[in-house]
GUVOGU-231580 format. One line per field, with one value per residue: y, z, x of N, C-alpha, C in turn; residue number from 1; residue in three letters. Coordinates in steps of 0.1 Angstrom, whole numbers. Atoms other than C-alpha are relative to their C-alpha. Last residue first. Example, Ala and Ser with C-alpha at 12.3 -4.5 7.8 and 13.67 -1.06 7.14 Angstrom:
2
n_y (-11,-12)
n_z (0,0)
n_x (-9,9)
ca_y (-11,-45)
ca_z (71,78)
ca_x (137,123)
c_y (11,12)
c_z (8,0)
c_x (-8,9)
seq (2,1)
type (ser,ala)
This chain:
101
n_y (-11,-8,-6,-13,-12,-5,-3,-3,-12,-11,-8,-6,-9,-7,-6,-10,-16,3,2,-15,-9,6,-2,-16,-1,6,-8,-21,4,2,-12,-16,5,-2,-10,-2,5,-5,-16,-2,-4,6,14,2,-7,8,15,-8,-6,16,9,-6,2,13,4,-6,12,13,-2,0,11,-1,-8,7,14,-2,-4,17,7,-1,0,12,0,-5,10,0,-1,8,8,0,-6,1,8,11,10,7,16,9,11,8,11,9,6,13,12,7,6,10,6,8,12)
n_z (-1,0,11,7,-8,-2,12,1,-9,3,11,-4,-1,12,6,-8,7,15,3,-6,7,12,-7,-5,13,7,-3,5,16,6,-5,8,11,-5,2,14,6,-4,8,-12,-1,-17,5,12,-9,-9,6,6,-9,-6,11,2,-14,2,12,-7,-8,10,7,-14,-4,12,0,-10,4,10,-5,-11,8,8,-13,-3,12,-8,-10,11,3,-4,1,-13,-16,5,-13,5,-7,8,-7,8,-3,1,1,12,12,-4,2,15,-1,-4,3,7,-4)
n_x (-5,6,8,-6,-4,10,4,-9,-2,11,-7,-11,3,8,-15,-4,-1,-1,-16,-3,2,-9,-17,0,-3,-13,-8,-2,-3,-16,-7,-2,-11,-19,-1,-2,-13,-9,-3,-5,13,7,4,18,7,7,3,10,16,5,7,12,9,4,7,8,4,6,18,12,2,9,12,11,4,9,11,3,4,11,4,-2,13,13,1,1,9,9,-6,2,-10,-18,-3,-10,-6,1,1,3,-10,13,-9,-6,12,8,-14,0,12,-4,-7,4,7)
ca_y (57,31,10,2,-9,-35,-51,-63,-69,-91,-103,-117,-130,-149,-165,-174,-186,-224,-218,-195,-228,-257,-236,-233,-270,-281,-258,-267,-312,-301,-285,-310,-338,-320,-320,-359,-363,-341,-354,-395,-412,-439,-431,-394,-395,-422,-403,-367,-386,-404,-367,-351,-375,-373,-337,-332,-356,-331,-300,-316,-322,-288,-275,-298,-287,-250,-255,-273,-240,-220,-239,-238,-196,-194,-221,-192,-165,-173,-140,-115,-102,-123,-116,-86,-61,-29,-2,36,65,101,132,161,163,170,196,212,217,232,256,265,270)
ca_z (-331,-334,-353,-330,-307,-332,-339,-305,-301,-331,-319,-285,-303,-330,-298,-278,-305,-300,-262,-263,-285,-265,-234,-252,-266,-227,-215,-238,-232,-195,-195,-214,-191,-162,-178,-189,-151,-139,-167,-157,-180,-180,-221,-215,-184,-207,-233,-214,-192,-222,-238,-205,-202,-241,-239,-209,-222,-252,-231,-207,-238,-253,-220,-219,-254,-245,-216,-234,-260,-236,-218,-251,-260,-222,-233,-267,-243,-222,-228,-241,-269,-298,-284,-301,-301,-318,-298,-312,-295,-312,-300,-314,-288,-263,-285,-290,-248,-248,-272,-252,-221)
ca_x (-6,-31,-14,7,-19,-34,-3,-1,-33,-33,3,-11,-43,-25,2,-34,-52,-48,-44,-81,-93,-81,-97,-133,-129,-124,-153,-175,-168,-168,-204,-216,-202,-213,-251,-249,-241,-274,-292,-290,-317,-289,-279,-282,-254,-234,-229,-222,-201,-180,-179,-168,-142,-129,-130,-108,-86,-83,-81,-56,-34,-42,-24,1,12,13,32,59,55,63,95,108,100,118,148,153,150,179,196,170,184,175,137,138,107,106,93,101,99,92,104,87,66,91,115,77,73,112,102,73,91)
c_y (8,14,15,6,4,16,7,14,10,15,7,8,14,12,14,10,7,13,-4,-9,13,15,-6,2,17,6,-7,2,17,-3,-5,10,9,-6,6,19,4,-2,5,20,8,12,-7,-13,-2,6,-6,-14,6,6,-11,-8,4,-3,-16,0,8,-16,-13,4,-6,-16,-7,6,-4,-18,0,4,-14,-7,7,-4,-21,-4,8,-18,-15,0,-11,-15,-5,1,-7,-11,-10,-19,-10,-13,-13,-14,-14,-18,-6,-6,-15,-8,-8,-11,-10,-8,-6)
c_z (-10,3,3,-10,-8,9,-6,-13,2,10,-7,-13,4,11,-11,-8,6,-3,-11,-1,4,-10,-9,5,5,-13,-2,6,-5,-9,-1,-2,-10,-9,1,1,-18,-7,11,-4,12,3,18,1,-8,10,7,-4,-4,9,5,-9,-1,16,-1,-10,10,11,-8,-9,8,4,-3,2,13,-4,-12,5,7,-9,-4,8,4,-11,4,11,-12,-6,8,-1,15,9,0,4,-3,8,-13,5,-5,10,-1,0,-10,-6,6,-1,-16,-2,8,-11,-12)
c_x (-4,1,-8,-3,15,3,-12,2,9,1,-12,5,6,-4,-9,13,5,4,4,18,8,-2,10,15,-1,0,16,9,-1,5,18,9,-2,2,11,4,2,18,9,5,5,-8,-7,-4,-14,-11,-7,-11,-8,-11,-9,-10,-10,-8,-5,-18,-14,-2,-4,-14,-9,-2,-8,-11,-4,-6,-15,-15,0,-5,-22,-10,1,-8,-13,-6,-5,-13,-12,10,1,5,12,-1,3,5,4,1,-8,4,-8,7,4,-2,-9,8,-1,-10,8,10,-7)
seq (101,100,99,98,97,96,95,94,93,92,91,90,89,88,87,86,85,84,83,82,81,80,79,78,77,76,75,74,73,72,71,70,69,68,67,66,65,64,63,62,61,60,59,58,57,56,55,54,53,52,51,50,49,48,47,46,45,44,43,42,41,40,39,38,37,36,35,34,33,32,31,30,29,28,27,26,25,24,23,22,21,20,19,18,17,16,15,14,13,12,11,10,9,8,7,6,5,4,3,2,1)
type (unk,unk,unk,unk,unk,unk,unk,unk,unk,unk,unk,unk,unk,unk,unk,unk,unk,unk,unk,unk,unk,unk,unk,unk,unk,unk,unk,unk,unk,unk,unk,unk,unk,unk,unk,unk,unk,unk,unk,unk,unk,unk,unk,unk,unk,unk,unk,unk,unk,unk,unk,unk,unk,unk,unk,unk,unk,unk,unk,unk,unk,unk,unk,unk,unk,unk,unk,unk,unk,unk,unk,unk,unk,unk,unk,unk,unk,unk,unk,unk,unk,unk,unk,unk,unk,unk,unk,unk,unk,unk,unk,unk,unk,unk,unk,unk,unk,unk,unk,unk,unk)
């Protein structure tokens, strides 16, 4: 039994991933990257609304409205940002767990 326990151990397995292989993969990275630009699209109209209601909410002495336009001018450059870095953080991570073998 222990010599079967070391043949285990010893064996190592190795991940290398293709996306060559995967059929259709080249219409999935497509279809990703569409997603990606509506995304940053929404964050950047989502930006200029906010903005304007932030503007305008201060300029009419109107804090609730300037406060939602705040809040949706952060949370648009917060979501342009996470689908700016998403590919970076994906292969950080990535590249971070096989290192850690």
């Amino acid at each position: 039994m222990n010599h079967l326990a070391s043949m285990i151990l010893a064996q190592s397995v190795r991940m290398r991933p293709d996306f060559s292989v995967i059929p259709g993969s080249n219409t999935l990275q497509s279809l990703i990257n569409g997603v990606g630009a509506l995304a940053l699209l929404l964050s950047l109209a989502g930006i200029i609304v906010g903005g304007g209601l932030w503007g305008v909410g201060s300029l009419s002495s109107n804090h609730h409205a300037a406060t939602i336009g705040k809040r949706a001018t952060m949370y648009s450059i917060i979501g342009a940002l996470i689908v700016g870095a998403g590919a970076a953080l994906v292969n950080w991570a990535f590249g971070l767990g096989r290192t850690a073998v």
